[in-house]
Wavefront OBJ file of the C-alpha trace (Angstrom):
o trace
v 0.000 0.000 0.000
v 1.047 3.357 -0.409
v 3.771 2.433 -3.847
v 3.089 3.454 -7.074
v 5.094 2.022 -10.930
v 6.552 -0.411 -12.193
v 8.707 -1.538 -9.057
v 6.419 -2.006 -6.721
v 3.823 -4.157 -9.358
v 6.968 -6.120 -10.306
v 7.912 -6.853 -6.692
v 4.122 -7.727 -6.061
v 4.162 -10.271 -9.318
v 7.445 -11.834 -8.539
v 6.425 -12.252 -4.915
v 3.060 -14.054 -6.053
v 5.124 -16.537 -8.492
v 7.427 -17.401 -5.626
v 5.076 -17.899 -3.214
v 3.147 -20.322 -5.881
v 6.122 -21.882 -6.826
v 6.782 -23.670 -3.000
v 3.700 -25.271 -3.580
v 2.606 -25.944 -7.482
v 5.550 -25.664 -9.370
v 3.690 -26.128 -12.318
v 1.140 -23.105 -13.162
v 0.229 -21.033 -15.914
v 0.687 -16.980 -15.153
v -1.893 -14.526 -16.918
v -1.367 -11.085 -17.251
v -3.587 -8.388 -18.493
v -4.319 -4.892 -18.276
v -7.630 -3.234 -17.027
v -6.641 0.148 -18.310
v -6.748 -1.772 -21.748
v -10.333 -2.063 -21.448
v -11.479 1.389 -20.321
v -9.364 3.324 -22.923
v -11.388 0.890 -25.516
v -14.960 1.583 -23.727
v -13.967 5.107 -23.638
v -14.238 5.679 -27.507
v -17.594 3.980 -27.550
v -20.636 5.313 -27.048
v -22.048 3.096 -24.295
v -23.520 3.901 -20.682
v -22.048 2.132 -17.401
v -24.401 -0.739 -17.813
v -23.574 -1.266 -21.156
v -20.154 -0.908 -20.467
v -20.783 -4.020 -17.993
v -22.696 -6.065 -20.525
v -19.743 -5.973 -22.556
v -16.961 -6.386 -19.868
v -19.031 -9.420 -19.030
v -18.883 -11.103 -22.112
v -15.316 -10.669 -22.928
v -14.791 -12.351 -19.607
v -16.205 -15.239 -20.447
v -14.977 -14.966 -24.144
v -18.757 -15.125 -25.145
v -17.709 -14.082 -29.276
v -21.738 -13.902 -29.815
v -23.147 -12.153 -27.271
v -20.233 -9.682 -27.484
v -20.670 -9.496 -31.305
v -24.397 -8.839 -30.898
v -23.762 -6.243 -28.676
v -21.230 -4.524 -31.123
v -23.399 -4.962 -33.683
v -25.692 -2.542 -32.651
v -23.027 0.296 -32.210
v -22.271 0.208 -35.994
v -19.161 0.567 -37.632
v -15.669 1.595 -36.487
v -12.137 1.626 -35.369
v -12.992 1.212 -31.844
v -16.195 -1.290 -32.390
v -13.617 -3.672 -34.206
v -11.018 -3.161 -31.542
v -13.371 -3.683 -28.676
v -14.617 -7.247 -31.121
v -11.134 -8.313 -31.074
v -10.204 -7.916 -27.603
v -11.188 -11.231 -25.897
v -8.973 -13.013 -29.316
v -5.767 -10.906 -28.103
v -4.592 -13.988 -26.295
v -1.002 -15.603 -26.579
v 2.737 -14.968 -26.637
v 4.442 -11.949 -27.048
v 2.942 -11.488 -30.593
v -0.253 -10.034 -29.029
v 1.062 -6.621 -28.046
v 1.828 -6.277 -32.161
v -1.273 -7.418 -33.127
v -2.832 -5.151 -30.488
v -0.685 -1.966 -31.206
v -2.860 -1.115 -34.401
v -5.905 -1.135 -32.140
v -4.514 2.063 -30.041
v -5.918 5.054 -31.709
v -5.513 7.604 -27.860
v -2.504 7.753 -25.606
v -4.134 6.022 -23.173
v -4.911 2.795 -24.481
v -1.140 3.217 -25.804
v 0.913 3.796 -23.219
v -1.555 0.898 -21.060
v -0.170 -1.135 -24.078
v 3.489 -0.211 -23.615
v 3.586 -0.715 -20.198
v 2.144 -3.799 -19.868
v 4.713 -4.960 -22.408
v 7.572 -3.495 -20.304
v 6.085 -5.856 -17.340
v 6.089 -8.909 -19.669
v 10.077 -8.481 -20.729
v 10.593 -8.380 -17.319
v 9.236 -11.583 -16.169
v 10.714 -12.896 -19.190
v 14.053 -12.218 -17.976
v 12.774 -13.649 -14.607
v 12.384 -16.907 -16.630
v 8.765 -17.359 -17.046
v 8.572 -16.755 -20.586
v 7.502 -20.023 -21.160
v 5.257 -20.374 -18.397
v 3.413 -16.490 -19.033
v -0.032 -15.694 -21.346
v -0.828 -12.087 -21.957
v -4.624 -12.029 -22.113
v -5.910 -8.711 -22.840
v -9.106 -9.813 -22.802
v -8.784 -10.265 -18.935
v -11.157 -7.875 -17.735
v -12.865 -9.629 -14.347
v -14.094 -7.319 -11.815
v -12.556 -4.143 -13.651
v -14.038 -1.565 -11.239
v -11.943 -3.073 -8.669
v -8.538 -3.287 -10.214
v -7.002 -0.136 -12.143
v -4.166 -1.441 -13.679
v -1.960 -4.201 -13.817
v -4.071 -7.311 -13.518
v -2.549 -10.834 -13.436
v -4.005 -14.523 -12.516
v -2.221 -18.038 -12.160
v -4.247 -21.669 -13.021
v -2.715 -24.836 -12.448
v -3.751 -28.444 -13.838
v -7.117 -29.990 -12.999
v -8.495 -26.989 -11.197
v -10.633 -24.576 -13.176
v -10.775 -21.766 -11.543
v -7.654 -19.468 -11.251
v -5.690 -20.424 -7.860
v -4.341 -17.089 -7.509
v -5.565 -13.503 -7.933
v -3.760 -10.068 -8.411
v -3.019 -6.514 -9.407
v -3.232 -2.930 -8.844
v -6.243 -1.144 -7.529
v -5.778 2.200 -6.618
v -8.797 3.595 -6.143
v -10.428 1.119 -3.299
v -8.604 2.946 -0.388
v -10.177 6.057 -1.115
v -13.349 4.391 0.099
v -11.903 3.898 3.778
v -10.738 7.272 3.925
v -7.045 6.426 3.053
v -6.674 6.989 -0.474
v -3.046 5.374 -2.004
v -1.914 3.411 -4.380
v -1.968 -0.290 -3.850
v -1.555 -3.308 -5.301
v -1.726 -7.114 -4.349
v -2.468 -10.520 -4.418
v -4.464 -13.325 -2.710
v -4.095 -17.223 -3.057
v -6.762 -19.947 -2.390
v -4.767 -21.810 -0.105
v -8.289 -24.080 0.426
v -7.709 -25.412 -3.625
v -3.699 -25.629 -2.901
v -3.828 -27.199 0.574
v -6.285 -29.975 -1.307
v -3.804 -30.650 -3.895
v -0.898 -30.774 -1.984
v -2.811 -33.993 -0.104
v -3.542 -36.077 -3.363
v -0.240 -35.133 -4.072
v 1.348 -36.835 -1.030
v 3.085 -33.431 -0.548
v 1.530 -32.352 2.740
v -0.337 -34.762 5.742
v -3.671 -34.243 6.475
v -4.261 -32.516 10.312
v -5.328 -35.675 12.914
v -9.291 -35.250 13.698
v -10.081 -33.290 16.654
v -10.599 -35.916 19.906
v -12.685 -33.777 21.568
v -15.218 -31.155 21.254
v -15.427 -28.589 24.692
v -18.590 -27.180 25.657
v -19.006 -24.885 27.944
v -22.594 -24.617 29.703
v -23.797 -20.968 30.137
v -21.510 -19.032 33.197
v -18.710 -21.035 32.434
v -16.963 -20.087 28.834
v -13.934 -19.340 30.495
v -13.336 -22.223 32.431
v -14.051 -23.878 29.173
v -11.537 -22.192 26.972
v -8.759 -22.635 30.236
v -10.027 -26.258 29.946
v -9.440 -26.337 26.453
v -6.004 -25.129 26.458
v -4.797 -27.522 28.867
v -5.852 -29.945 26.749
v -3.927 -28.631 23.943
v -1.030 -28.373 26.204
v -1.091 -32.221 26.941
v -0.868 -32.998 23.050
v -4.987 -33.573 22.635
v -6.721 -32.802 19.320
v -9.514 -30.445 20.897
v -11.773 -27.595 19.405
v -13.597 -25.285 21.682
v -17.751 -24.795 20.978
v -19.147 -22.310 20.032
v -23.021 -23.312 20.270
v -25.312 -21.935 23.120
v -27.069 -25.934 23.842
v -25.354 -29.247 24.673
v -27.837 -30.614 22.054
v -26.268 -28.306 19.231
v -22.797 -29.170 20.797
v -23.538 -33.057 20.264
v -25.349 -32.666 17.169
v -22.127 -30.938 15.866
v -19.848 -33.179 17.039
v -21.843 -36.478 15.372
v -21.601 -34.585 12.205
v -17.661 -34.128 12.377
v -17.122 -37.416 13.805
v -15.606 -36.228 17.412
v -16.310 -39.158 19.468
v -16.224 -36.775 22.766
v -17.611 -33.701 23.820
v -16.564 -32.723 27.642
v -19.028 -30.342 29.065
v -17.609 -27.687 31.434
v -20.107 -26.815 34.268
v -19.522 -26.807 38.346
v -17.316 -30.222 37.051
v -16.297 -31.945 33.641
v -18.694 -33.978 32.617
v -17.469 -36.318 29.612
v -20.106 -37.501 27.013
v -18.820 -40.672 24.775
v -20.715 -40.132 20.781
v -22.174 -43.543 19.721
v -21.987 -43.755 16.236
v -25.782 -44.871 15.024
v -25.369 -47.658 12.668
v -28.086 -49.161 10.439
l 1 2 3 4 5 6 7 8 9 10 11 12 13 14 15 16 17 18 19 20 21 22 23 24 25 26 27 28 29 30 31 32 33 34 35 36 37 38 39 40 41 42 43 44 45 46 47 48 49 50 51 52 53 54 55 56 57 58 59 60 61 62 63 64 65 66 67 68 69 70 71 72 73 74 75 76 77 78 79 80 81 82 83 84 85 86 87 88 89 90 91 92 93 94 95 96 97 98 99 100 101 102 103 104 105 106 107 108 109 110 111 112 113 114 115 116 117 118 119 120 121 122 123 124 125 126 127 128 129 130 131 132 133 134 135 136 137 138 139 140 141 142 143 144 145 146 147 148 149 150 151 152 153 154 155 156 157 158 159 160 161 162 163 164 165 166 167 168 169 170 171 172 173 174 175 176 177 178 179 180 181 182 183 184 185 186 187 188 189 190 191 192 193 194 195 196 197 198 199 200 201 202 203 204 205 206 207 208 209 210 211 212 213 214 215 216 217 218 219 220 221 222 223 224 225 226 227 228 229 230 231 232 233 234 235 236 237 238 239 240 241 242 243 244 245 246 247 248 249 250 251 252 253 254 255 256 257 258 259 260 261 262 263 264 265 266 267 268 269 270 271 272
């Protein structure tokens, strides 16, 4: 927070691909721009919804709903450029293919930038790992610049999430630049397992309840638990009943209710 240019949203992108790297060596980076998109809209004459109509359906690369859109604008430089956007896809031949499409100085220099970030992973080494995707537009009111997303095999949605968005602090009353990224460590955690990579944590022994007066003496119960090496989780429900219920569903064979005393319940599993 706080850093503007091309330093910081290198440092942020290299960070990403290292931290993605200790765990799935093997990913695919994208890297867009969402200024790309909003010098295009600019030159069209399109409200905000519109504008969203159309950001929506290069997103999903939806060629006829985008075209039939388009075709209702008519004819022109920046109809055909905004028709060719979710196709500008690939290597480093898209930023040639996409420099004829730049008709202000803003899509331009978005173009040129976002070029200088790509030659600079590709020194990194990533060249063969890295798609430019202009067409990656998703949630464009958020980010302002740089955007970039990594997918790895067998998962479909991207695993991690990034770029520059300089304009959300402003709406906490602290408006700087900013940029960042966030990994679903749910979707890598899960992988790592089938991959032998990582042991799952051992089930929780047993669930401590804590009638109503005694929550503290409950969570000092809890902790000396942990302290003797047991698998416990404290509850959070108001009733022994939800407390029990709970535990049958995770499959905690013991619940230890904390009142005057302990009181120990054993879970019978119900079997048919």
């Amino acid at each position: 927070m706080g850093a503007p240019g091309r330093r910081a949203d290198l440092e942020v992108i290299v960070t990403a691909v290292e931290a993605l790297s200790r765990c799935v060596p093997n990913f695919r980076l994208e890297l867009g721009h969402a200024g790309f998109f909003r010098a295009l809209a600019a030159q069209l004459p399109i409200n905000d919804d519109l504008r969203e109509d159309i950001r929506s359906t290069i997103e999903s690369k939806n060629y006829a709903a985008l075209n039939t859109i388009l075709d209702k604008l008519g004819n022109g430089c920046s109809v055909d450029a905004m028709r060719r956007l979710p196709r500008l896809f690939g290597g480093e031949e898209v930023f040639a293919q996409a420099a004829p499409l730049c008709s202000d100085d803003a899509s331009s220099k978005t173009l040129a930038y976002l070029h200088e970030l790509y030659r600079a992973l590709v020194d990194l080494g990533l060249g063969d790992r890295m798609i430019v995707d202009l067409g990656l537009v998703q949630r464009n009111d958020y980010y302002t610049d740089i955007i970039f997303s990594a997918y790895v095999e067998n998962v479909g949605d991207a695993v991690l999430l990034g770029g520059r968005y300089d304009n959300l602090l402003a709406q906490f009353d602290a408006p700087m630049p900013a940029v960042g990224f966030g990994i679903n460590v749910d979707v890598l955690a899960e992988l790592l397992l089938k991959q032998g990579r990582i042991q799952a944590p051992p089930p929780v022994e047993i669930l401590v309840h804590s009638d109503e007066g005694y929550e503290i003496k409950a969570l000092q119960y809890a902790s000396r638990l942990a302290g003797e090496g047991r698998k416990c989780e404290s509850s959070v429900f108001e009733t022994r009943k939800e407390a029990l219920d709970y535990a049958k569903m995770r499959g905690i064979r013991r619940v230890d209710c904390v009142c005057d005393t302990v009181e120990t319940i054993d879970i019978v599993e119900e079997t048919v």
